[in-house]
N, C-alpha and C positions, 0 to 999 in steps of 0.2 A: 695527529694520532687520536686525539679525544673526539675530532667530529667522526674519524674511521671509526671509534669506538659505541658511539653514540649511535651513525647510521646502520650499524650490528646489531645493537642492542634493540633495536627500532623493526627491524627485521624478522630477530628472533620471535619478536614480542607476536609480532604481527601472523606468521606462520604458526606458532601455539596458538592464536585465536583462534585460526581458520581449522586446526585439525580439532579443534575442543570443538567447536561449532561442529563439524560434518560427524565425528565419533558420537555427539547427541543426536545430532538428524539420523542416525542410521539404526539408532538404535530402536529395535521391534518395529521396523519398517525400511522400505527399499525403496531407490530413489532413480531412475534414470532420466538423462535429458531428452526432450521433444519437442518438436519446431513446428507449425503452423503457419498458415499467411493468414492476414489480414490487407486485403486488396493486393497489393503487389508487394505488399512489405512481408520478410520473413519473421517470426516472434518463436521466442525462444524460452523455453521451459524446463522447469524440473517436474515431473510426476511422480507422487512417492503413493505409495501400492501399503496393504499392512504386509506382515513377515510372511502370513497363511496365504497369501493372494493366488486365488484359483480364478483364470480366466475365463473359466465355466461359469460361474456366477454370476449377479450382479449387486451392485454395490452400489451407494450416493456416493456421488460426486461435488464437490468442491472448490470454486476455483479462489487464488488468493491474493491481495494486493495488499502492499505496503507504505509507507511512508510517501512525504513529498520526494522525490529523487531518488530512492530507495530503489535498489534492486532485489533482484529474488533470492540469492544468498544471506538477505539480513531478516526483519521480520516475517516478511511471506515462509520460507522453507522451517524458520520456525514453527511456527503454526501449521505447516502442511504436514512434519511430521508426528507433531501431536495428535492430530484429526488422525492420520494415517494407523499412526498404533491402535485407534480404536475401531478400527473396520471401514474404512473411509479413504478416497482415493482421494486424491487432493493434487491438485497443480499450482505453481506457484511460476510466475514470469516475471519473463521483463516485459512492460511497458515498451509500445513503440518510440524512439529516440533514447531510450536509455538501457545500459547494460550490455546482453548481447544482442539485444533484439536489434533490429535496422531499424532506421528514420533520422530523417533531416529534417530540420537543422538538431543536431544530439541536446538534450538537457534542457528539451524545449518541453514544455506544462501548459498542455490544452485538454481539458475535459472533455470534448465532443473526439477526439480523436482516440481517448482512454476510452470512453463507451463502446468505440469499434472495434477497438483491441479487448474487450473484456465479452463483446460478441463475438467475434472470432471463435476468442477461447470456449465459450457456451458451444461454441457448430461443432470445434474439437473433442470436448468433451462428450457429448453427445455422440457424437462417430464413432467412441467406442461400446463395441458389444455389451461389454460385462459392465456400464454405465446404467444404472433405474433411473436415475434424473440428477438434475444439478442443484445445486446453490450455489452462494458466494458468502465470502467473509473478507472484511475490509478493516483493514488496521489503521487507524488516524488518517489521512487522506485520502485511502481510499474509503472506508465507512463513507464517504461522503459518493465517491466518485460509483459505488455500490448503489445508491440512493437513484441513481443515474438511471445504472441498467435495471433495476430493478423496475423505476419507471418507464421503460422503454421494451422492456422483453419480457412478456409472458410465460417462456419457458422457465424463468428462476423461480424454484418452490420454494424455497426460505432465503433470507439474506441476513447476516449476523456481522453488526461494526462492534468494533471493539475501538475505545478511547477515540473513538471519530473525531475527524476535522468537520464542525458543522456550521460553516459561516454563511450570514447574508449580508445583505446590503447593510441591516444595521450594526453590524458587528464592526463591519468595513473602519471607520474612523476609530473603534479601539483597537484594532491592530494595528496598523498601518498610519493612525496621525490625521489630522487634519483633511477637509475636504481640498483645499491646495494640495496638498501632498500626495492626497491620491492621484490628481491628475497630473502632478509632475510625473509620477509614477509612471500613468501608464501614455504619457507620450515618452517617456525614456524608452516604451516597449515599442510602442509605434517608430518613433526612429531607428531603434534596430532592427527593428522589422525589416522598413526600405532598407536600410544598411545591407542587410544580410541578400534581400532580393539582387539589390544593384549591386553590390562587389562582393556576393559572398560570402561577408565576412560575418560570423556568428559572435558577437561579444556576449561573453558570460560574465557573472559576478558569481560571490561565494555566496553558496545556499544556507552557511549555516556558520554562527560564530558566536561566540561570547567577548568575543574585543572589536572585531571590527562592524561598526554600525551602516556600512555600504552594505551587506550581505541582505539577500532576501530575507532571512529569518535573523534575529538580533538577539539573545538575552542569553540565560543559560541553558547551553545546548551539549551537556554530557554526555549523553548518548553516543552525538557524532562527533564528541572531540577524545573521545576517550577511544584509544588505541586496543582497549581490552573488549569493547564492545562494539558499537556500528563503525567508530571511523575504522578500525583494524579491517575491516570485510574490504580484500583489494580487490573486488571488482566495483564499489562502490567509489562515484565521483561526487567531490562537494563544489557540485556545479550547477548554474542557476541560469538559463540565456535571456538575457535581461526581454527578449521579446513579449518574455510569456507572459508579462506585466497584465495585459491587456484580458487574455486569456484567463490568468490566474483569479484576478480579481474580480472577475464574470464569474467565478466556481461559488453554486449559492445549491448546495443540495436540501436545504430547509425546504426550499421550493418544492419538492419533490414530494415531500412524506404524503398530503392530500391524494397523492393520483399512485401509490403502492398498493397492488393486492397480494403480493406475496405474506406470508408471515414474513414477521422482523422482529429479531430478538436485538436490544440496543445493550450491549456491554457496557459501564463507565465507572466514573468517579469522581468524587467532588476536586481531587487535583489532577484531574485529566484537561482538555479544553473545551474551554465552553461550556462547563458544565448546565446551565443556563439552557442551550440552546440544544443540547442532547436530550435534554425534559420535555421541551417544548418539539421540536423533531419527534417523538414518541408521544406525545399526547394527539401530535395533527396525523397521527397513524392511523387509518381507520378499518383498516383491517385486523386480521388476526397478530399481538405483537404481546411481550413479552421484555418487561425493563429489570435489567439486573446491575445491582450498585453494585462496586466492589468497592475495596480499599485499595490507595495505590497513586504513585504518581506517574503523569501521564506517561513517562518514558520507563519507565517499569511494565507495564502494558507489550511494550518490545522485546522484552530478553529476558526478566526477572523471573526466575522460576514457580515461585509465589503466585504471580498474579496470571504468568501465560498459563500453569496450569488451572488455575480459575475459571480464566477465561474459554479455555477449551474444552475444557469438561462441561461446561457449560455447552456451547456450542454444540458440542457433541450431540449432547441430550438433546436439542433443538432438531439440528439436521434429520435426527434418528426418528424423530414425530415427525417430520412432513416429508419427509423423502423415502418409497420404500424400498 
């Protein structure tokens, strides 16, 4: 009777998250889903419109990425319907292999294949009519994975990260441990890799934990253990394929900031990540860019009312200068 009770209680909990979430997302903005391909794979989105949206118009566009493993339902639609309420169309997806979108092997983390899928979404966005031009906004991994296409695609007129994931090579040994460690690391991704070619079989680990020290990510992880905020979103998986090892620890968007002409506005905070290396990311900018500190811990940056509206009002003001 108590675990029947327990597994209720779990439930309940979980469906009040998601309807608090979608009653904020909808409020002074409209949200419909839309799909796109990126090469043969389908990718799948939310676009939210403001409340006035006249398809006679045109208006900046938006597109938005979230977290490591993060789906569109948690920070991305967050943020897309903040932007949205203020005149601004905004799309928020899933990444290919995760969410709704398709891709195999699922819960696999390759930055060159995010770049295609965040191009994709630029060719989508752009195809519509009542679109003036694009940007992007990138919350913690994507900020980084933002860094990317921005180096890579001339169509993006601004790009705005918020609490960015911004590692390179020398960060590498303080996250992660020891240079042994790292390459244990990533032949554990190279073995799965064969694994997965030769039988198939995709082995995951947990993406995120505060007890278990096998997880990709290890320390305190609030955000995704806490049932009222990121772990509660049930489209969201705390799944990690150990492949991506290889892939993962190649993600070095510092490299990047040298070769951006867009504007870049960098959102942060001294308890966000890296903070160190979000100063140094914005100083190697050399274009047009824009550094705004907030107060806030990194995972407040996700959900916290305080700091998303901050940070989006901020953004806003950005977009509304270089996009007309």
């Amino acid at each position: 009777m108590k675990k029947i009770f327990t597994t209720t209680v779990i439930i309940l909990v979980s469906l009040l998250v998601n309807a608090k979430k979608k009653s904020l997302i909808q409020k002074n903005s409209t949200m419909k889903k839309v799909t796109f391909k990126r090469d043969n794979l389908q990718l799948i989105g939310h676009l939210f419109t403001p409340a006035d949206f006249d398809e006679n118009k045109k208006y900046p566009a938006v597109l938005i990425g979230g977290s490591l493993t993060s789906v569109k339902e948690q920070m991305a639609s967050t943020y897309a319907s903040k932007l949205a309420q203020q005149g601004i169309i905004a799309l928020a997806f899933d990444y290919s292999h995760y969410g709704e979108s398709e891709g195999l092997p699922r819960q696999f983390e390759d930055p060159a294949q995010k770049l295609k899928d965040l191009q994709a979404a630029v060719t989508f966005l752009e195809g519509l009519d009542y679109v003036s031009g694009v940007g992007a906004l990138g919350v913690c991994t994507s900020g980084g994975n933002m860094a990317y296409l921005a180096e890579a695609d001339d169509r993006i007129k601004a790009i705005i990260t918020v609490a960015a994931w911004l590692p390179n090579e020398e960060t590498l040994p303080l996250l992660y441990g020891s240079e042994e460690n790292l390459r244990t690391l990533r032949a554990s991704g190279n073995q799965a890799k064969e694994q997965y070619e030769t039988q198939g079989k995709n082995e995951i680990i947990l993406a995120y934990s505060d007890t278990d020290k096998t997880a990709s990510h290890f320390g305190p992880m609030e955000y995704y253990m806490d049932t009222t905020r990121g772990g509660g979103v049930e489209e969201w998986r705390n799944e990690f394929a150990t492949m991506s090892w290889a892939t993962w620890l190649d993600f070095s968007p510092m490299d990047k900031a040298k070769n951006i002409q867009s504007p870049v506005m960098v959102i942060h905070s001294d308890e966000s990540a890296l903070p160190d290396n979000a100063k140094k990311f914005y100083n190697d900018l050399e274009g047009e860019k824009e550094l705004v500190w907030l107060d806030g811990y990194h995972f407040d940056f996700y959900d916290q009312e305080k700091q998303v509206q901050e940070a989006s009002e901020n953004a806003v003001r950005f977009i509304k200068a270089h996009i007309d």
